[in-house]
C-alpha positions as CSV (number, residue, x, y, z in Angstrom):
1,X,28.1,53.5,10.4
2,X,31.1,52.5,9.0
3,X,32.3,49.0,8.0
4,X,34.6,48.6,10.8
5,X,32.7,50.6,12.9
6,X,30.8,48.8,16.6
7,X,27.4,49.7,15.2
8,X,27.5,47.9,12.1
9,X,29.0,44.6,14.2
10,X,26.2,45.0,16.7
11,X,23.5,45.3,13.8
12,X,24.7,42.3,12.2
13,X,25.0,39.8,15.0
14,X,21.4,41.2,15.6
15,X,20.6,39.9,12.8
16,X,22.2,36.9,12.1
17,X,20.6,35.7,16.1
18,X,17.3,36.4,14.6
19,X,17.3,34.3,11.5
20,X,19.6,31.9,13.7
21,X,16.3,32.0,15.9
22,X,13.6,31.7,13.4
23,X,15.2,28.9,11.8
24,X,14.2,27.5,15.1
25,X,10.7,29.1,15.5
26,X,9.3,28.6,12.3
27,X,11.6,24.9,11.0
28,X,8.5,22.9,11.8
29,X,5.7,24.9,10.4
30,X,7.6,24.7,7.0
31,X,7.6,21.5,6.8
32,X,4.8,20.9,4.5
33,X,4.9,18.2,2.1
34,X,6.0,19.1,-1.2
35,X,7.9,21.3,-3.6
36,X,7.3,24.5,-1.6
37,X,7.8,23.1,2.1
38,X,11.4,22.2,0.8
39,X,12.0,25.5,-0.2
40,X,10.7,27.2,2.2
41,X,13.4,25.1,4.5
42,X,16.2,25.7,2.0
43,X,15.5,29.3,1.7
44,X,15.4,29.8,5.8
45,X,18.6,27.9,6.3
46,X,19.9,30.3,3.1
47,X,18.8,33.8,4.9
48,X,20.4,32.4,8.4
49,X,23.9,31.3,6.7
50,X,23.9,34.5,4.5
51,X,23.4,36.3,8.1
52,X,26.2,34.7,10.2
53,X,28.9,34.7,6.7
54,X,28.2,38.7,6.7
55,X,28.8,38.9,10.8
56,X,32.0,36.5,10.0
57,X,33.2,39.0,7.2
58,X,32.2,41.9,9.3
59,X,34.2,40.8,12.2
60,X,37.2,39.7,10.1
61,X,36.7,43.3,8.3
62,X,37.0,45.2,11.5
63,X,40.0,43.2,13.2
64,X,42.2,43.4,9.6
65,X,40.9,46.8,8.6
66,X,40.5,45.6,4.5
67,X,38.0,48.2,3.9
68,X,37.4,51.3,6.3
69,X,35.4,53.1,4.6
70,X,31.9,52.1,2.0
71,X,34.0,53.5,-0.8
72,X,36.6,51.3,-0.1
73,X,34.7,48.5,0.1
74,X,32.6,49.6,-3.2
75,X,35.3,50.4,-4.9
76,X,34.4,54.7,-5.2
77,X,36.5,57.3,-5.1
78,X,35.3,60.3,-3.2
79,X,35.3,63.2,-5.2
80,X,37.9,66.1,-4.3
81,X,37.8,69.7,-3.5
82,X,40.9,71.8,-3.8
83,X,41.0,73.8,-0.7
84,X,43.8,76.1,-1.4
85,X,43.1,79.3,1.2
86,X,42.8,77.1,4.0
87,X,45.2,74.6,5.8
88,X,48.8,75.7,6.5
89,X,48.0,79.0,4.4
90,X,50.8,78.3,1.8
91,X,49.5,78.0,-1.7
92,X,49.4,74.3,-3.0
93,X,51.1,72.7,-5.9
94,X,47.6,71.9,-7.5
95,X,49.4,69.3,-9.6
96,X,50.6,66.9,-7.3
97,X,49.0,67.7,-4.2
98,X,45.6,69.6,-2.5
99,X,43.8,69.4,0.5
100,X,40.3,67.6,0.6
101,X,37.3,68.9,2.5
102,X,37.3,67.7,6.1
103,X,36.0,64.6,7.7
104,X,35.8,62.8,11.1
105,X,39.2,62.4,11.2
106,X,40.5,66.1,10.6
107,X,37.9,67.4,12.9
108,X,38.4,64.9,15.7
109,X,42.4,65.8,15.5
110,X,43.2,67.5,19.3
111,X,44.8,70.6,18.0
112,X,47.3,70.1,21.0
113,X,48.6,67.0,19.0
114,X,48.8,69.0,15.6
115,X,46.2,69.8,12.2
116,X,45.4,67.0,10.6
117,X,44.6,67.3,6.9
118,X,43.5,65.0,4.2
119,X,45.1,65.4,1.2
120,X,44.6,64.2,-2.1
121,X,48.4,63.7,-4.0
122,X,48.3,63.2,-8.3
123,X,51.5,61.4,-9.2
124,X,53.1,64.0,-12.2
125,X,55.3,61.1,-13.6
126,X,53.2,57.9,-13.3
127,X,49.7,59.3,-13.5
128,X,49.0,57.5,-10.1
129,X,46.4,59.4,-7.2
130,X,46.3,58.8,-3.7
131,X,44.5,60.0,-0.4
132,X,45.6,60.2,2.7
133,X,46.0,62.4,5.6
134,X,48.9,64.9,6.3
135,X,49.7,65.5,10.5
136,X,51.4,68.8,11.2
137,X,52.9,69.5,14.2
138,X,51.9,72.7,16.2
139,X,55.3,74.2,16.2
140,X,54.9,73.8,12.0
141,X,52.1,77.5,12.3
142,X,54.0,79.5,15.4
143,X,55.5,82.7,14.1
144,X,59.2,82.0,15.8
145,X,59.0,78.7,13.5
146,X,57.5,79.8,10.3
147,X,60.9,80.0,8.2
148,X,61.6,76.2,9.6
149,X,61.8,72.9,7.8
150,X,60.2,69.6,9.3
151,X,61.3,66.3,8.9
152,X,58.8,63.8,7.0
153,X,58.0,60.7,8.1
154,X,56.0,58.5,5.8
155,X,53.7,55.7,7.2
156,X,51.4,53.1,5.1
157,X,49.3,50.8,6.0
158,X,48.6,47.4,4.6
159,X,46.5,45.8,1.9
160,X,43.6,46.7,1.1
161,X,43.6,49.3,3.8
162,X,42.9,53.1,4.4
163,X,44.6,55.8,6.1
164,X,42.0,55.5,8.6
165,X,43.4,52.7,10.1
166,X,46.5,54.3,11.1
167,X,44.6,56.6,13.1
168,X,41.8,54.3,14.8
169,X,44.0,51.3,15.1
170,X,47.2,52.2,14.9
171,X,46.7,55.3,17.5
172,X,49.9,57.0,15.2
173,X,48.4,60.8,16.3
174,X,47.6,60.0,20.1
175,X,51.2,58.1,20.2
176,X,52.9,61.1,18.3
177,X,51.2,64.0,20.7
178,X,52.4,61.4,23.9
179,X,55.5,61.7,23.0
180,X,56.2,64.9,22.1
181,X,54.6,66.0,25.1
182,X,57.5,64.5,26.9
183,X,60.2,65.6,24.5
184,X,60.6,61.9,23.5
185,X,60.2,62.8,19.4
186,X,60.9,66.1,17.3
187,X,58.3,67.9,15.8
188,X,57.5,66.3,12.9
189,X,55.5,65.9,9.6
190,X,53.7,62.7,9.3
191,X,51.9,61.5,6.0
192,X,49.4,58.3,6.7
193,X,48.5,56.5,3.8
194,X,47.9,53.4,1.9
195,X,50.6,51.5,-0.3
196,X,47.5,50.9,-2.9
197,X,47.7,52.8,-5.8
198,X,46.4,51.1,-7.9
199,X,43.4,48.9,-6.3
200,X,42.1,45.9,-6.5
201,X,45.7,45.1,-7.0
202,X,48.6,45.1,-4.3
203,X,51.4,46.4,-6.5
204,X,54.1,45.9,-3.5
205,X,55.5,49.2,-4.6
206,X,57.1,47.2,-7.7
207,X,57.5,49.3,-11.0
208,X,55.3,47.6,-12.6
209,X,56.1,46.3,-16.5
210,X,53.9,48.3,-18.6
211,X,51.8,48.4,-15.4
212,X,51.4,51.0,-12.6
213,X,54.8,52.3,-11.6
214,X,53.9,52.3,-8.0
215,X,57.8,52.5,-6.4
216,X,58.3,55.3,-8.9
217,X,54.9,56.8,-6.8
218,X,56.4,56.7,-3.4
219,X,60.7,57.6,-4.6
220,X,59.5,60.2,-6.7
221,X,55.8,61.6,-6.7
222,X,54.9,61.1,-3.4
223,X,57.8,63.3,-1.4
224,X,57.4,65.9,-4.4
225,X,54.1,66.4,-3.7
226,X,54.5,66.8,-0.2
227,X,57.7,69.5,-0.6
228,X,55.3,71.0,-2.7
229,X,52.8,72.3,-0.2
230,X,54.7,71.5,2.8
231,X,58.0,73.2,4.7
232,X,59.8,69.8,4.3
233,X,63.3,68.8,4.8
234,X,65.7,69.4,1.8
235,X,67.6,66.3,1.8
236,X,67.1,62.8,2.4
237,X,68.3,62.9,6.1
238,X,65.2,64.3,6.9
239,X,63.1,61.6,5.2
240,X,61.6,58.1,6.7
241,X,59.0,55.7,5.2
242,X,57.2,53.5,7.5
243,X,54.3,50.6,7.2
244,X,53.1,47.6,8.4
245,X,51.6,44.3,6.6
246,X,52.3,45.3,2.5
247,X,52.9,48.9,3.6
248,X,55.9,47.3,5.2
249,X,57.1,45.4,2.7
250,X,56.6,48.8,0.2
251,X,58.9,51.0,2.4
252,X,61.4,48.5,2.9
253,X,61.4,48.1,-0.8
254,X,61.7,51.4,-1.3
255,X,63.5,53.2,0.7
256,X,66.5,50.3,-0.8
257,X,66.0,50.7,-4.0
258,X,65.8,54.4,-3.7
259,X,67.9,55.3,-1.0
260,X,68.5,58.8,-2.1
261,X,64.8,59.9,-1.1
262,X,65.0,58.1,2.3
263,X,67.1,57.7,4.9
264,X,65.0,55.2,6.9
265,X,62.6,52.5,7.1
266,X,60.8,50.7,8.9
267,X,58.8,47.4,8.3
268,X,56.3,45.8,10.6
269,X,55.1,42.5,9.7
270,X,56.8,43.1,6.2
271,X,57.0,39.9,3.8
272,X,60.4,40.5,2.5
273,X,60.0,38.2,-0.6
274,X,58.7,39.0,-4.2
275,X,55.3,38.4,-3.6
276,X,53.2,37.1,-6.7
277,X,49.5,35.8,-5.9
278,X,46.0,36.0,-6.8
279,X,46.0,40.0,-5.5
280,X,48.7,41.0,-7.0
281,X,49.2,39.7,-10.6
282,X,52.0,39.3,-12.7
283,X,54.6,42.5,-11.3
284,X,57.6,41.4,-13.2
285,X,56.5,41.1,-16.4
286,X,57.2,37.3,-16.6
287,X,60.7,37.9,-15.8
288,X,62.6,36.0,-13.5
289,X,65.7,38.5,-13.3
290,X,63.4,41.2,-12.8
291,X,61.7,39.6,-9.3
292,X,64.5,38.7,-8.3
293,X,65.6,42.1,-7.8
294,X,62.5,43.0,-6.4
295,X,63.4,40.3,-3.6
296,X,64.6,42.0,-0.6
297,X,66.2,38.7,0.3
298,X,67.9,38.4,-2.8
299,X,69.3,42.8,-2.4
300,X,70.9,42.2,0.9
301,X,73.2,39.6,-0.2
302,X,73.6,40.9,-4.1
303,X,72.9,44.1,-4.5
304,X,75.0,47.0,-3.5
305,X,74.3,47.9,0.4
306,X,72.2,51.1,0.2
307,X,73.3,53.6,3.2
308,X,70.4,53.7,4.7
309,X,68.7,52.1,8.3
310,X,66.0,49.9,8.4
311,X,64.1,48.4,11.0
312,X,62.7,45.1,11.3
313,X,59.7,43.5,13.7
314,X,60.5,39.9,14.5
315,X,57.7,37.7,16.6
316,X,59.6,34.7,17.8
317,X,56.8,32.3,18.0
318,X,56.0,32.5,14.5
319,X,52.6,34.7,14.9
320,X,53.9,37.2,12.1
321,X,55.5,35.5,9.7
322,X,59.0,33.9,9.4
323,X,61.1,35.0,12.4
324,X,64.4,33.3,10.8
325,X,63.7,35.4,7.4
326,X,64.3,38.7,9.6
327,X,67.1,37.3,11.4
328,X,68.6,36.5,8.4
329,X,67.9,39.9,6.7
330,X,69.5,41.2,9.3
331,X,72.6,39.7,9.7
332,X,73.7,39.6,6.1
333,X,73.2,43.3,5.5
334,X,76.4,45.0,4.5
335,X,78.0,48.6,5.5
336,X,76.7,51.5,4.6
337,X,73.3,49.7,5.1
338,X,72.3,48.8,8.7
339,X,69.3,46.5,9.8
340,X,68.0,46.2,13.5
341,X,65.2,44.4,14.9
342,X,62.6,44.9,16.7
343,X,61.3,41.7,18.6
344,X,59.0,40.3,20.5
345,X,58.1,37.1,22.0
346,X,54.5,36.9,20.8
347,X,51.9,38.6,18.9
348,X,50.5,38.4,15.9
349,X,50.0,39.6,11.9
350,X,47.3,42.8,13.2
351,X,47.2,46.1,14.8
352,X,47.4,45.1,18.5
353,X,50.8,43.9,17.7
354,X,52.2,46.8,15.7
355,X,50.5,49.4,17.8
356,X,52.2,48.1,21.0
357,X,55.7,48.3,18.8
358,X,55.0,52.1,18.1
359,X,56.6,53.4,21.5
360,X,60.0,51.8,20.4
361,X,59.5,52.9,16.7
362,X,58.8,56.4,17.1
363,X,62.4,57.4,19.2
364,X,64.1,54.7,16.7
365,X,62.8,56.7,13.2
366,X,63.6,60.2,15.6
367,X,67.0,59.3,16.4
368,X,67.7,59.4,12.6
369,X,65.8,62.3,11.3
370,X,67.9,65.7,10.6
371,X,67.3,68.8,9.1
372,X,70.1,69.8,6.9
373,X,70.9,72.4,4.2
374,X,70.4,71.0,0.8
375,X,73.7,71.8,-1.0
């Protein structure tokens, strides 16, 4: 029963009908005169508004996807196993990256869509961990490809999230084994994951000033990791980073700050300001200069043009964000760098909008991926 999970939902509207119910039932016999008939009143009207807030939360919980799992939500961290003889049978780089022991997830992966593994990477420059889960393409273990490198393409979620969500409610697996079954897409690794790092806080992928260097994570420590167990591409032609929500905003930021690790991004529902707010603290050390350059705005009009393609999603009505801050974006980015958009006419800030943008996504990141010789 997990928190976004139907049974949990069901169990709590349960309960909040009863105590809704015996509010009702019982509101009269309570009232006795006195000290303990009020709070006997006060403490049924405090059990049925306790019931329907937690329903509220749950529902709000299972639509944004803030915590998927309980230790998410309590703030654990599951405890790791390395799992080096199994998996893609190449020995890990027990550093930076190992594979965890499987969970619903792995095991409910169609092996006709690819192994799924979660993986645990350790950051060896900024001391920063991360779970997620690793999707390898079938062609990755057959003999006639085993010599072969695979593009990478990187996807996080938003903020709080899990890796989870990318699977459930973003459907990324089912989407990826639809389309390959049609020769639409390439084979290709895909690494799910979160952009948080460093949680409770959303560091936005900003190097933080003596702080958590979360961009340094995802430019540096993230890809080594994965080239370290995996039969990656060489060079950053190969390489795309993806997300929605924050996890948008985080590959946008840093795929142009570090365009020599990727070659494409791809931001759904991405705020492209420098976000600073009650989650995320203080990321630029009290200096002005220093957001400023962490404003995406602010790089495509100042900054030296990075070559590299992004995409952006764009809801005209005004459902997910600022349509005009896109458009913009867009058409003040400079040569080498190129920025399309991806819009639609509704929708809103949440999976069922991004999820419905993944059939356009998926060919647009493909188009752009290539293997090539390091050198």
């Amino acid at each position: 029963m997990e928190p976004t999970g139907t049974a949990l939902l069901a169990m709590l509207g349960a309960v909040a009908a009863l105590a809704t119910v015996a509010v009702i039932v019982f509101w009269r016999r309570a009232a006795r005169p006195g000290v303990w008939g009020v709070l006997a009143r006060l403490g049924m009207l405090g059990v049925s508004v306790v019931c329907v807030i937690a329903l509220i939360a749950g529902l709000a919980n299972a639509y944004f996807s803030f915590f998927g799992t309980w230790d998410a939500l309590l703030g654990r961290t599951a405890p790791t196993a390395d799992q080096a003889g199994e998996g893609n049978g190449e020995a890990p780089d027990s550093s930076s990256a190992r594979v965890l022991p499987e969970d619903d997830i792995t095991a409910g992966t169609p092996k006709s869509i690819g192994t799924m593994e979660r993986v645990e990477f350790k950051g060896v420059r900024t001391g920063l961990d991360l779970e997620g889960y690793v999707l390898l393409p079938p062609e990755y273990f057959q003999p006639e490809h085993k010599d072969d490198r695979f593009p990478v393409g990187v996807v996080l979620s938003g903020f709080p999230g899990e890796a989870r969500n990318l699977v459930e409610l973003l459907n990324l697996p089912n989407l990826v084994g639809e389309m390959r079954a049609k020769d639409e897409i390439k084979p290709t690794i895909w690494v799910l994951t979160r952009p948080t790092v460093a949680p409770p806080r959303d560091t936005l992928c900003v190097n933080v000033p003596d702080g958590p260097q979360s961009r340094m994570f995802f430019a540096e420590d993230l890809p080594e990791a994965i080239s370290g167990r995996y039969r990656t591409a060489p060079t950053r032609e190969g390489w795309a980073i993806m997300g929605v929500s924050s996890g948008g905003s985080c590959a946008l930021r840093t795929a142009m700050m570090h365009p020599s690790t990727y070659r494409t991004a791809v931001g759904l529902g991405a705020d492209l300001r420098a976000v600073q707010d009650d989650t995320t603290g203080d990321l630029y050390g009290g200096s002005k200069a220093y957001r400023q350059e962490n404003d995406l705005r602010w790089r495509v009009e100042h900054a030296p043009p990075p070559p590299i393609d992004v995409l952006l999603s764009v809801i005209a009505d005004g459902g997910d964000g600022d349509p005009a801050a896109a458009r913009r974006f867009a058409e003040r980015s400079k040569a080498p760098m190129r920025a399309e958009l991806l819009e639609r006419q509704t929708g809103g800030h949440n999976f069922d909008t991004w999820r419905g943008m993944m059939t356009d996504v998926l060919p647009w990141v493909d188009r752009r991926l290539r293997v090539e010789e390091a050198g």
